[in-house]
C-alpha positions as CSV (number, residue, x, y, z in Angstrom):
1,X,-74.0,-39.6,74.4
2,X,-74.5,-35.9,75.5
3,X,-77.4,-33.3,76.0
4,X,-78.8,-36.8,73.9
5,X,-77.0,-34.8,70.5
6,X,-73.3,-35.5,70.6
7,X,-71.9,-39.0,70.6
8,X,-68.9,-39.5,71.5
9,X,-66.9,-41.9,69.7
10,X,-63.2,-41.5,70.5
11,X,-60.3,-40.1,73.5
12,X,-58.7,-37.1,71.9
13,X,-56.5,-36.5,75.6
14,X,-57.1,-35.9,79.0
15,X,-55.6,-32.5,80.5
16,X,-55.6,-31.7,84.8
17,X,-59.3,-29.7,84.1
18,X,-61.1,-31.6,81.3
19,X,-61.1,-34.6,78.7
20,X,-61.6,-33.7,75.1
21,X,-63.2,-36.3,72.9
22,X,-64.0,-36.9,69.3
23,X,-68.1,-36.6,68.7
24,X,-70.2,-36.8,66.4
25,X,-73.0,-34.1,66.2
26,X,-76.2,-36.4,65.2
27,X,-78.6,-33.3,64.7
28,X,-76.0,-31.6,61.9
29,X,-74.3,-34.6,61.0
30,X,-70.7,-33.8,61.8
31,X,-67.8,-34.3,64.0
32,X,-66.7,-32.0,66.6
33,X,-64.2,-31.8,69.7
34,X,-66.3,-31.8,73.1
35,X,-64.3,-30.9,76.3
36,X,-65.8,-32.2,79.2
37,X,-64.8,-30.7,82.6
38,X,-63.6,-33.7,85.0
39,X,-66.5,-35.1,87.4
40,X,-65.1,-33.6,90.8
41,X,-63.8,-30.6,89.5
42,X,-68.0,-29.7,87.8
43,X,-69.0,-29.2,91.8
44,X,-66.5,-26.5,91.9
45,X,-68.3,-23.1,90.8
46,X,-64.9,-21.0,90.9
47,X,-64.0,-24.2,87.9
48,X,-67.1,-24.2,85.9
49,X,-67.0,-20.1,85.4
50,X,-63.4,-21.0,84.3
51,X,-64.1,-23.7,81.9
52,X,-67.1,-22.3,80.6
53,X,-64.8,-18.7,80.1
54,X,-63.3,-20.0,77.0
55,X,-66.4,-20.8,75.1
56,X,-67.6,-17.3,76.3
57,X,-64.7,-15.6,75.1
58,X,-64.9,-17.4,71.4
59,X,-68.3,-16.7,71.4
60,X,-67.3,-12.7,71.5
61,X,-65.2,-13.1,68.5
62,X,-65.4,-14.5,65.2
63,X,-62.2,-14.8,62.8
64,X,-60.9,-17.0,60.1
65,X,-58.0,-18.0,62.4
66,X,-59.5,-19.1,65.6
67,X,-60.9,-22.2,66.6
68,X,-65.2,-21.9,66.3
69,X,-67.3,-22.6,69.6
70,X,-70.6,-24.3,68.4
71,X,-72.2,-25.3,71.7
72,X,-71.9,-25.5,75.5
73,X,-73.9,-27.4,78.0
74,X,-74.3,-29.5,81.3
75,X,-75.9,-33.3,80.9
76,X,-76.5,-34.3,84.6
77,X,-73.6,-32.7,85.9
78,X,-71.2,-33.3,82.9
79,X,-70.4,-29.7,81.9
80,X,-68.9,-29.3,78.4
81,X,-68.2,-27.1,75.3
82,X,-68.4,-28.2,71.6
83,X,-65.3,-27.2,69.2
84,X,-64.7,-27.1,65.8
85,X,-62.7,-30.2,65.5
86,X,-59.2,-29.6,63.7
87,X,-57.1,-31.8,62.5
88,X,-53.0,-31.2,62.2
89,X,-50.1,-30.4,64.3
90,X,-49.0,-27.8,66.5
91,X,-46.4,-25.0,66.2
92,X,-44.6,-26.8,69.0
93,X,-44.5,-30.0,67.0
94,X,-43.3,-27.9,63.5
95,X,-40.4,-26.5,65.7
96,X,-39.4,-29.6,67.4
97,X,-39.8,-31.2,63.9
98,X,-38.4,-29.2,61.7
99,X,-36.1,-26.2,64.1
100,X,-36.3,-22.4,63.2
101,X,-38.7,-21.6,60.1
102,X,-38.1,-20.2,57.1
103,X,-38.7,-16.5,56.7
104,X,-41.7,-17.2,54.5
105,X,-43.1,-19.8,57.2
106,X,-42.3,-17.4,59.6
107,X,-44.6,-14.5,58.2
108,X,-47.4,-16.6,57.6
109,X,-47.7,-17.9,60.8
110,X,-47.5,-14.6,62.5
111,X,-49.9,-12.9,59.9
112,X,-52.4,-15.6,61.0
113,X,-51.7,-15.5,64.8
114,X,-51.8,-11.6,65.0
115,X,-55.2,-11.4,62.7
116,X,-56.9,-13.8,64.9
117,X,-55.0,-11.9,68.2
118,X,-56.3,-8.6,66.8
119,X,-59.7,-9.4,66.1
120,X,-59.9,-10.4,70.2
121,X,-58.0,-7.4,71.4
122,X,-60.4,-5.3,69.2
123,X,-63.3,-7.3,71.3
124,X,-61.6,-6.7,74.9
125,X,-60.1,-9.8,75.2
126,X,-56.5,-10.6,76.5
127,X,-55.5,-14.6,75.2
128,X,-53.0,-14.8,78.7
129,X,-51.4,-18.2,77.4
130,X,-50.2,-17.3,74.1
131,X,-47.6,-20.0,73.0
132,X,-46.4,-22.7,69.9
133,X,-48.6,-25.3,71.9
134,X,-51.9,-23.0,71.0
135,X,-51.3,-22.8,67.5
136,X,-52.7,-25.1,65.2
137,X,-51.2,-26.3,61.7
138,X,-54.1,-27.7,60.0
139,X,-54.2,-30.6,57.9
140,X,-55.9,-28.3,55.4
141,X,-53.2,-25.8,55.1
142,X,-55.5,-23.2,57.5
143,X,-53.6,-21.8,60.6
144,X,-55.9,-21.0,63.7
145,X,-55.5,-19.8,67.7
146,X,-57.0,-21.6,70.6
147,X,-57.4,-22.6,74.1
148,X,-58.9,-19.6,76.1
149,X,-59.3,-21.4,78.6
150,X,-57.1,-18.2,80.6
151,X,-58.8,-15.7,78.9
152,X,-60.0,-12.2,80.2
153,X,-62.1,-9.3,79.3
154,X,-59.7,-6.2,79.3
155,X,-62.6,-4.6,81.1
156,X,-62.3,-7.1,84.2
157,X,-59.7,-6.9,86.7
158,X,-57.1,-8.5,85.3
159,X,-54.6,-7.3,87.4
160,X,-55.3,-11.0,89.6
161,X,-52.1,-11.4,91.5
162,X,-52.2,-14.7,90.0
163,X,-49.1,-16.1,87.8
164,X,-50.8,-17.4,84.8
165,X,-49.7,-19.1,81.6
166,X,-46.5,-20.9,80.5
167,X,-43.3,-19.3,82.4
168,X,-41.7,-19.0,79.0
169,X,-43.7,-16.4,77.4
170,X,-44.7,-14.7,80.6
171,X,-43.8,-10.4,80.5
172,X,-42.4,-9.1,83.3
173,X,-45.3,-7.7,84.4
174,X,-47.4,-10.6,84.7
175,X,-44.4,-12.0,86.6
176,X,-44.1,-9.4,89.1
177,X,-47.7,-8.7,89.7
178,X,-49.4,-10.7,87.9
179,X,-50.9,-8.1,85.9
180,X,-51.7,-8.8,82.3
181,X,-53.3,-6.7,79.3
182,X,-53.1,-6.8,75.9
183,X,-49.2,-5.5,75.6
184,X,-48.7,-8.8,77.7
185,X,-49.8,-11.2,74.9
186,X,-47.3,-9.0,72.6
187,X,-44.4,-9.8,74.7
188,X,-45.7,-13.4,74.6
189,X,-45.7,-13.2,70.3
190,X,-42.4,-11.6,70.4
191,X,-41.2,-14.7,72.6
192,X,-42.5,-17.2,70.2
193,X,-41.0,-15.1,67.3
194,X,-37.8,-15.3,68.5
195,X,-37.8,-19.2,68.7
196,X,-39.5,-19.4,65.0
197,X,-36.5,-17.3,64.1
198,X,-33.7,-19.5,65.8
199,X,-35.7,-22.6,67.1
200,X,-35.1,-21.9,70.9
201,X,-36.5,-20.0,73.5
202,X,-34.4,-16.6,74.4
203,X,-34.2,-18.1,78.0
204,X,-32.9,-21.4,79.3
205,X,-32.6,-22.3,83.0
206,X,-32.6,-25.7,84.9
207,X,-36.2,-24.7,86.6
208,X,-39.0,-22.4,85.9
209,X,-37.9,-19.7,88.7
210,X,-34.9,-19.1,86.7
211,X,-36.5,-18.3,83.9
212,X,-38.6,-16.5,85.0
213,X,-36.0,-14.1,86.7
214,X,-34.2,-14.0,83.7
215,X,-37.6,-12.4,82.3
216,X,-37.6,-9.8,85.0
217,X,-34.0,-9.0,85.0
218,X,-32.7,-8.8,81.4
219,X,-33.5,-7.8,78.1
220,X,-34.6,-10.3,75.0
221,X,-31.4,-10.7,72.9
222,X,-31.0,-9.9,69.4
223,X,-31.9,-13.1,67.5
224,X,-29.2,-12.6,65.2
225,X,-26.8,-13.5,68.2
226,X,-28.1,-17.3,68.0
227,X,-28.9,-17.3,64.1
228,X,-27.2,-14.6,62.3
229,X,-28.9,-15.0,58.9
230,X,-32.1,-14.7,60.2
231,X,-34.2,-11.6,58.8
232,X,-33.4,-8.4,60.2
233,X,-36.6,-6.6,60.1
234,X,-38.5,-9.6,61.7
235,X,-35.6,-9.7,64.4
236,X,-36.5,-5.9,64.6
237,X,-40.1,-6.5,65.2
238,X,-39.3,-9.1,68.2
239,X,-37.1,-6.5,69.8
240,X,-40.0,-4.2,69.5
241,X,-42.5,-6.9,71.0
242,X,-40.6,-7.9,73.6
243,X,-39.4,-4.5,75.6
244,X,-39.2,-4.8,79.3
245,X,-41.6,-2.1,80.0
246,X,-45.4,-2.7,78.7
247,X,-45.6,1.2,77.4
248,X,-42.4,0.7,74.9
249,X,-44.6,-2.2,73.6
250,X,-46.9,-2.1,70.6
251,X,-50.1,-1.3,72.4
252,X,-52.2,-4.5,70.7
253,X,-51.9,-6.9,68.3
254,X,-53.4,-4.8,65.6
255,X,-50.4,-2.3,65.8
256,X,-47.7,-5.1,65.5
257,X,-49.6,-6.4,62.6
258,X,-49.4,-3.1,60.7
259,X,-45.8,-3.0,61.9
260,X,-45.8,-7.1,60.1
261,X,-47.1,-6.2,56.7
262,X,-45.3,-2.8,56.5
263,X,-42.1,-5.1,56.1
264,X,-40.3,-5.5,53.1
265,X,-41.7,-8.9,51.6
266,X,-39.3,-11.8,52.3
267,X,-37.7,-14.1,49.2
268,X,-39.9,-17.4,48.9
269,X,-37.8,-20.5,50.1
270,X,-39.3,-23.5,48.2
271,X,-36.8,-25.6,50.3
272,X,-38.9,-24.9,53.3
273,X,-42.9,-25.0,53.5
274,X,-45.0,-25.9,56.6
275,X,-46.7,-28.4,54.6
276,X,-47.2,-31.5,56.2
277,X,-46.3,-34.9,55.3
278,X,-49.1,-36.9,52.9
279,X,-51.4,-39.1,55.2
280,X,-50.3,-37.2,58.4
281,X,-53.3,-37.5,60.6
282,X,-53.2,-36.1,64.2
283,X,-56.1,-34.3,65.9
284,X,-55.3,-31.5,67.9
285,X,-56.6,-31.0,72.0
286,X,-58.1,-27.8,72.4
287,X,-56.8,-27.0,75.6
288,X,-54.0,-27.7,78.0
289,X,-54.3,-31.3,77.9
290,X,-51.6,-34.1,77.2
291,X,-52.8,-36.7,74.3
292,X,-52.5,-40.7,75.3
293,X,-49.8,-42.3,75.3
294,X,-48.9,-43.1,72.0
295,X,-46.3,-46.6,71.6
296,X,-43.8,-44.0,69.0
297,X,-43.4,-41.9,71.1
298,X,-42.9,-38.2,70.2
299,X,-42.6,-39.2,66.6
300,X,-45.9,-41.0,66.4
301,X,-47.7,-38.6,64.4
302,X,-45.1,-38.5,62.1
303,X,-44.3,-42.3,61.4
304,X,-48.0,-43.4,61.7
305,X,-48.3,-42.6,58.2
306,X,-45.2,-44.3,56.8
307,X,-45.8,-47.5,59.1
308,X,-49.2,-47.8,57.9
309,X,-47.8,-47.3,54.0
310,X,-44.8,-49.8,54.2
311,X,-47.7,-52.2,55.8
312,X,-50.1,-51.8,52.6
313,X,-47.0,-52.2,50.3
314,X,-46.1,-55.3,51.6
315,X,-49.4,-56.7,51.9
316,X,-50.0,-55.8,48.2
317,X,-46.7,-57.1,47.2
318,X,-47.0,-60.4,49.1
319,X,-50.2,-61.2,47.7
320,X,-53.2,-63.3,49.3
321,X,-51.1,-65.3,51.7
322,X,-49.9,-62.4,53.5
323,X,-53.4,-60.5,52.7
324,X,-54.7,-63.7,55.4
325,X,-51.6,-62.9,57.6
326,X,-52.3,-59.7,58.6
327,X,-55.8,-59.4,57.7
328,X,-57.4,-62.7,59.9
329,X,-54.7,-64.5,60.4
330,X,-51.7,-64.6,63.4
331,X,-50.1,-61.2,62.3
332,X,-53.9,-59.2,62.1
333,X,-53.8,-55.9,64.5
334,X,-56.3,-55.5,67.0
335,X,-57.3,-51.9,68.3
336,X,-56.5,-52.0,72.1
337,X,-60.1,-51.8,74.2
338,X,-61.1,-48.7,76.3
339,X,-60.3,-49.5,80.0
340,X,-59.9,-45.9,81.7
341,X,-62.2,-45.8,85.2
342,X,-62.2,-50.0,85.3
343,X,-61.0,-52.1,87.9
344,X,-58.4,-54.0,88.3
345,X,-60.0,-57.0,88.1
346,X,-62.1,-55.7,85.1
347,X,-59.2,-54.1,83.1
348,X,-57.1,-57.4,83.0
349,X,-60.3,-59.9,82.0
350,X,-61.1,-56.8,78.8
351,X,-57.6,-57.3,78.0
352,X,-57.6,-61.1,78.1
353,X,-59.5,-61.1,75.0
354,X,-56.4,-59.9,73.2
355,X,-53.5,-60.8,75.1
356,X,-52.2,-62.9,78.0
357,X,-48.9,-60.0,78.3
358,X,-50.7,-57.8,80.7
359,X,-48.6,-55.7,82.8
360,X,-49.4,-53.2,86.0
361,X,-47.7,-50.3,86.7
362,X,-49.2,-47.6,89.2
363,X,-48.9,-44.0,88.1
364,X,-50.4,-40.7,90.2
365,X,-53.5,-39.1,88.6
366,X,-55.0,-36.0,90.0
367,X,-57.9,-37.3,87.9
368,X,-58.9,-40.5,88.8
369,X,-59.5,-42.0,92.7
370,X,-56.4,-44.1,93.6
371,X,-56.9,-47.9,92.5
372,X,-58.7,-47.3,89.9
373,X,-57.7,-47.3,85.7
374,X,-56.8,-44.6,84.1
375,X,-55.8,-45.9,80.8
376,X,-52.9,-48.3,79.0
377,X,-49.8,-48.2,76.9
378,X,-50.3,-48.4,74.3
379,X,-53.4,-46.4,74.9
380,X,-57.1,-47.4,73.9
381,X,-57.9,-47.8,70.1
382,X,-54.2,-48.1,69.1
383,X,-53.4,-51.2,66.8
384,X,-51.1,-53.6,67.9
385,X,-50.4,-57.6,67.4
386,X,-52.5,-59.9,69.0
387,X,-50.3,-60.9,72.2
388,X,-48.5,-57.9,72.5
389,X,-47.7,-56.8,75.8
390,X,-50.1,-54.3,77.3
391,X,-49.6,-51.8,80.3
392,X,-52.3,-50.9,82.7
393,X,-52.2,-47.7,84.4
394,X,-53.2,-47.5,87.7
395,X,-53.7,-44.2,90.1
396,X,-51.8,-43.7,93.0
397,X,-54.0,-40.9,93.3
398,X,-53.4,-37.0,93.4
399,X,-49.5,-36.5,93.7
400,X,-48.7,-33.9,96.4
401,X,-45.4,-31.9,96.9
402,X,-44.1,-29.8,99.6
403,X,-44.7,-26.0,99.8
404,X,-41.1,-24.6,99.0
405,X,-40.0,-22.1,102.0
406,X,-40.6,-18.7,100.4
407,X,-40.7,-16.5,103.6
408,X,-39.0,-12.9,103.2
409,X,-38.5,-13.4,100.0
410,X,-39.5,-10.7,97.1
411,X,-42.9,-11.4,95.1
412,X,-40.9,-12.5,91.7
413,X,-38.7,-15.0,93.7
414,X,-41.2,-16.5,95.7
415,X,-43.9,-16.7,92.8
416,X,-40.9,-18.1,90.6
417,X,-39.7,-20.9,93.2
418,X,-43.8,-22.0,94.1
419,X,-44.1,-22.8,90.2
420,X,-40.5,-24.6,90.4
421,X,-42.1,-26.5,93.0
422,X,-44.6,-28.0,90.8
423,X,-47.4,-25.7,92.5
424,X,-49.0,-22.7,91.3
425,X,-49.8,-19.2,92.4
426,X,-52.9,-17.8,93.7
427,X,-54.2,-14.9,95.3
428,X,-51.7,-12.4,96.0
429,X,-52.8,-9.9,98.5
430,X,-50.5,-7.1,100.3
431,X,-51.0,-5.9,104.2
432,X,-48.9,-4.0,106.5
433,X,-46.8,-6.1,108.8
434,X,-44.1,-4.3,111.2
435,X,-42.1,-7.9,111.3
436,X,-41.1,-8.1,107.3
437,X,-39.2,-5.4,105.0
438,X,-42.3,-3.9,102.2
439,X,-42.5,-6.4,99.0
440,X,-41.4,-9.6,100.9
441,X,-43.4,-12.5,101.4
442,X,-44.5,-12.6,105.3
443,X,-47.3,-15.4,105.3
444,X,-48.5,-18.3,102.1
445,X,-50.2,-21.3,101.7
446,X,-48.7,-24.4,103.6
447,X,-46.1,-22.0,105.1
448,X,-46.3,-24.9,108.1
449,X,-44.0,-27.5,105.8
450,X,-47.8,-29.1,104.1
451,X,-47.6,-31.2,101.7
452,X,-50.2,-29.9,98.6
453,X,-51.5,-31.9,95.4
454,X,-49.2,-31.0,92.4
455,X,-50.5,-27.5,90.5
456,X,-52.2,-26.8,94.0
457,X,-52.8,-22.7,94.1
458,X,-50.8,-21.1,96.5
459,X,-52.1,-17.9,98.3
460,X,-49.4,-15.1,98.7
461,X,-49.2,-12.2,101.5
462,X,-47.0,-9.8,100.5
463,X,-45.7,-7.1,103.3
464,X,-46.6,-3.3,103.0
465,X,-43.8,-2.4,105.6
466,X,-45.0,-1.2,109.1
467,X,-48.3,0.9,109.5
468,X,-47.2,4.7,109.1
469,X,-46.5,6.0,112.8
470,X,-49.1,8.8,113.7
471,X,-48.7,9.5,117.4
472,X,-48.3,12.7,118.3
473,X,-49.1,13.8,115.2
474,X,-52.1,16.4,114.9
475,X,-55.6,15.3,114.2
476,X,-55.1,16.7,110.3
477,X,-51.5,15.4,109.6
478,X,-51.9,12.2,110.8
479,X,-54.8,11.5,108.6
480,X,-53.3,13.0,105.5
481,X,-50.2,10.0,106.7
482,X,-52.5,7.1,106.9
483,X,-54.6,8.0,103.7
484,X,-51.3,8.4,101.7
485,X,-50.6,4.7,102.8
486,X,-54.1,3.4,102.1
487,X,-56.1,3.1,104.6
488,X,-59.2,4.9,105.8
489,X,-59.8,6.8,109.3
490,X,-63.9,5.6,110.1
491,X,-64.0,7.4,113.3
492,X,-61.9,9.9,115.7
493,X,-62.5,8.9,119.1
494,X,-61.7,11.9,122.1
495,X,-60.6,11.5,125.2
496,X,-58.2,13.1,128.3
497,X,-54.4,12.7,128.6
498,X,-52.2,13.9,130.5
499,X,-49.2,12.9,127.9
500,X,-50.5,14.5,124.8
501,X,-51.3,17.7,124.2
502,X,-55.0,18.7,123.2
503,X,-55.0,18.0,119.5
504,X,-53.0,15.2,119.4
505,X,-52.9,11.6,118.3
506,X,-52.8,9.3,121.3
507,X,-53.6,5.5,119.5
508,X,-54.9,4.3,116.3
509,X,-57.0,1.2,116.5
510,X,-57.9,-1.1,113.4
511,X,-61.3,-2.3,112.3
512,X,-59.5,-5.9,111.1
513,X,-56.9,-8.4,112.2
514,X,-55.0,-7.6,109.2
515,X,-55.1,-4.4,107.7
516,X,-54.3,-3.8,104.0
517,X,-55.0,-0.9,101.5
518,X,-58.5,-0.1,102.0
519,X,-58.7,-0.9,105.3
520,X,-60.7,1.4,108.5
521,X,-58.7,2.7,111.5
522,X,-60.0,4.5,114.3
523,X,-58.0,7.5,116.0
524,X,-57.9,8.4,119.2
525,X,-57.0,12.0,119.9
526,X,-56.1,13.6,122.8
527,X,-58.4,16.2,124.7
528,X,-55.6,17.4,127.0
529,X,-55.0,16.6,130.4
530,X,-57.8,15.7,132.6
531,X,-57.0,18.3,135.6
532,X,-58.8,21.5,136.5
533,X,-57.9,24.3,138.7
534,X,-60.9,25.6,141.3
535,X,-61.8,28.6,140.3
536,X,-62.9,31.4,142.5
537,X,-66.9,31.6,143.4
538,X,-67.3,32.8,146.0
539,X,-69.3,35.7,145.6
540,X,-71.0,34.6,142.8
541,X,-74.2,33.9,141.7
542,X,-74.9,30.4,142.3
543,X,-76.2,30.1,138.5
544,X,-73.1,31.5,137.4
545,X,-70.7,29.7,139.9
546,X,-72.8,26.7,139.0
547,X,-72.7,27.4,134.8
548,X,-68.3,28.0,135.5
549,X,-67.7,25.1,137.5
550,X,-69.3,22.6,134.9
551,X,-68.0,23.8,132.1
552,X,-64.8,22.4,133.6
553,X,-65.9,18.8,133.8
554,X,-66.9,19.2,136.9
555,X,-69.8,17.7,138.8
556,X,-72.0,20.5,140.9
557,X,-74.1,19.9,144.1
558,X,-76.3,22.9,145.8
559,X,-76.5,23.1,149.4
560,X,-79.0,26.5,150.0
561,X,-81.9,27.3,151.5
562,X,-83.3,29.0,148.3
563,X,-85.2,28.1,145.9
564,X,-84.6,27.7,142.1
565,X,-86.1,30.9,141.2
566,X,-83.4,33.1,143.1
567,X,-80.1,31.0,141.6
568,X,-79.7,34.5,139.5
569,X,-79.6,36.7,142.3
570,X,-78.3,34.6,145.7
571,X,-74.6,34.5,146.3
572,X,-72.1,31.3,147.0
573,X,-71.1,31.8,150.4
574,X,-68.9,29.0,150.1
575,X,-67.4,25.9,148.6
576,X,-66.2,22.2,149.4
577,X,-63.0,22.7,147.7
578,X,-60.3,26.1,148.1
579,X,-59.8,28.1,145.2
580,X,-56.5,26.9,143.4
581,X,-56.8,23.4,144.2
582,X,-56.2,20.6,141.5
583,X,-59.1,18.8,140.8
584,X,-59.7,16.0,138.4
585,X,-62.4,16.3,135.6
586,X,-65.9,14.9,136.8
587,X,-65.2,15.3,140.3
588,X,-67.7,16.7,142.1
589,X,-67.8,20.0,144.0
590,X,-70.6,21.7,146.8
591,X,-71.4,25.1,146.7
592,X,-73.2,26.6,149.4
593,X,-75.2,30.1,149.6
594,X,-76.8,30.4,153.2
């Protein structure tokens, strides 16, 4: 029980961030989906803000076609969110089922997405993981966009430097700089357009850095080149949707779906329909989680319903001796128990109860502590025969991978081959560095050969080139130099040379170890040399032999007999040093009037 209001009665799945569950609301008597954010990650602030994001952002918007937030909370610790619970398949499911869609099926599932994408543009919110996997088919007929879980306000700064999303259906520009606006959620439609139309992705590669330079490098193809009878105006919009360059784009979801119902309206194919199968019952995760292991497979939630009507058949048909076989007798089906964060020891006696065919196979689980249970196959509260053979699962604890070698490498490359290598990108930040050509990759995460858990963030320093070279330079033109670049001159510093000339740059000192855009320098700027010629005094007054000879740097003693009073009318008689010497500035020099 949550907050002492939502009772959860059933695993939905369990994704690397949170576990989603079946509840029942007691106070409104009804059942919802609850996300609860895993126990060690609910410590992490920089986590919560991002897990409680998504229910902010559907709290901003409310449409027909997204997925309703009812509720978020914290019970000792467990942070969660409530969900409208919905019930069907995915996109991703319909096109592994069933290939490309129909023409019909096609527009109402883009009608649907963009209204719901529309209505959160229109509320300064980017979706950033738009894909078949976050579109839900309900049970019910009703079509509805979730998981915003990535989710930004256009008004943030969304240009993160962080590569974010499913490679996939990534634009170029979130790729390269990990920038992403609204235009970046239309390159990610026109992505999933193009499979609806042909049932594949535009690009195929062995790993994800491949696609993604295919992403950065080339241009969508005509759909028509993998399906030629596939509509031409919809193939027309996904051309439009997916240009390389965010300004040739639609500017937001509302424009394409202007540009959607301004098409000619397609012939109904009563062949095709995305309705689902009778009986079909599958309960869609909000979120990027995986659902339990299910013992058929990828086809579960489609032969669950024809298993479960060939068993009613035959019991009807068989009559009351059968009706004792598999209702009390040896062939009855017995839901498998809950066993996730057990023991051992106490998974196999919970299982005993049901069978003696208990198996152990140890799995890694960034989720549970190593030796401990995270589940079975088949999972909890699936039927099976009584005696059937049951897997426990247990961690090996967080998988870790090694950091690829990425050094010198541009930032698509390098962000490309970190995600290949099971880990993720994270804060991409650019300095100057004199060692490493501008937009290559001089220093990351682990650059040492570590070994990081799997989906680990990796931080990026991206090369500016060398810091602009100012000596010499005057005072004006070297500043106009190093604020072109970036950077910020805090202070100009002074002092004597005998190398540069009075005016000129001599050094430039940073405030910081590492100096990026934004950073503060300090000049030092020349004052000329430090050398002085004796002037003639002789003769003079000794206030005005005294007044010349410091204004040359140099230090003055008096040697007279007079006093302080007369220094406007006695005359130097003499000095410690000839007229013409060299001297340096602050030595010191006697004058004498006798």
């Amino acid at each position: 029980m949550l907050a002492n209001r939502y009772q959860l009665t059933e695993l939905i799945a369990r994704g690397g961030m949170a576990t989603v569950y079946q509840a029942k609301d007691q106070k409104l008597d009804r059942m919802v989906a609850v996300k609860v954010i895993h126990p060690h990650l609910a410590e992490d602030p920089v986590f919560r803000d991002k897990f409680f994001r998504e229910a902010r952002m559907l709290a901003k918007v409310n449409h027909a076609n997204l997925v309703n937030i009812y509720d978020q909370g914290d019970d000792n610790g467990r942070a969660f969110i409530v969900l409208e619970l919905v019930k069907g398949i995915t996109l991703r499911q319909a096109l592994n089922d069933f290939g490309k869609l129909s023409t019909e099926q096609i527009t109402q599932v883009s009608k649907a997405v963009l209204s719901a994408l529309a209505q959160a543009h229109e509320s300064g919110i980017v979706h950033r993981d738009l894909k078949p996997e976050n579109v839900l088919l309900a049970d019910d007929g009703r079509i509805k966009v979730t998981d915003f879980g990535l989710a930004r306000e256009l008004t943030a700064d969304t240009d993160t430097g962080s590569l974010v999303g499913t490679v996939a259906y990534l634009a170029p520009e979130v790729i390269r700089r990990g920038k992403t606006e609204a235009t970046s959620d239309i390159y990610s439609f026109g992505i999933m357009l193009f499979e609806m139309l042909t049932g594949k992705q535009p690009y195929q590669g062995e790993d994800a850095m491949q696609i993604a330079f295919k992403h950065t490098s080339e241009r969508v193809p005509s759909a028509l080149v993998t399906n030629p009878y596939v509509d031409a105006n919809l193939n027309s919009l996904m051309l439009d949707c997916t240009q390389p360059s965010p300004a040739n784009r639609p500017q937001n979801a509302s424009a394409v779906l202007a540009l959607l119902q301004g098409l000619p309206k397609p012939q109904v194919d009563l062949a095709q329909t995305l309705v689902m199968p009778e009986n079909t019952n599958f309960t869609e995760v909000i979120g990027d989680l995986e659902p339990e292991v299910s013992p058929l497979g990828k086809h579960g939630s489609r032969y669950a319903a024809l298993r479960w009507l060939v068993a009613s058949v035959l019991a009807l048909s068989l009559g009351s001796l059968d009706g004792w076989w598999f209702g009390s007798g040896p062939g009855a089906l017995i839901a498998v128990p809950a066993t996730a964060d057990k023991s051992q020891v106490q998974a196999t006696k919970t299982l005993s109860t049901i069978t003696s065919e208990v198996i152990v196979k140890s799995v890694y689980s960034s989720d549970f502590p190593e030796g401990t249970v995270i589940g079975t196959q088949p999972a909890a509260g699936v039927l099976v025969p009584r005696n059937s053979q049951i897997t426990i699962l247990i961690s090996k604890g967080k998988e870790t991978v090694s950091v690829p070698d990425i050094q010198g490498l541009d930032l698509v490359t390098a962000s490309a081959k970190v995600i290949a290598g099971r880990l993720s990108v994270g804060k991409v930040t650019e300095w100057f560095s004199s060692d490493y050509p501008i937009g290559t990759i001089y220093s990351y995460t682990g650059m040492t050969g570590a070994r990081l858990p799997v989906s680990s963030p990796v931080d990026l320093k991206v090369s500016l080139g060398s810091i602009p070279v100012i000596q010499g330079l005057q005072l004006n033109v070297a500043k106009a130099a190093l604020e072109a670049a970036g950077l910020n001159v805090r202070k100009v510093k002074y002092k004597y040379s005998n190398t540069f000339a009075k005016g000129e740059v001599i050094a430039l000192s940073p405030d910081e170890k590492e100096v990026g855009k934004g950073s503060t320098v300090v000049i030092e700027v020349s004052n000329g040399p430090n050398t002085v010629v004796m002037p003639k005094v002789k003769g003079e007054t000794i206030l005005a032999g005294k007044s010349l000879l410091e204004s040359l740097g140099l230090r003055v003693v008096i040697d007279t007999k007079w006093l302080t009073k007369d220094y406007g009318i006695k005359r130097i008689t003499g000095a410690s040093e000839n007229q013409g010497v060299t001297l340096h500035v602050g030595d010191t020099v006697i004058i004498r009037s006798r």
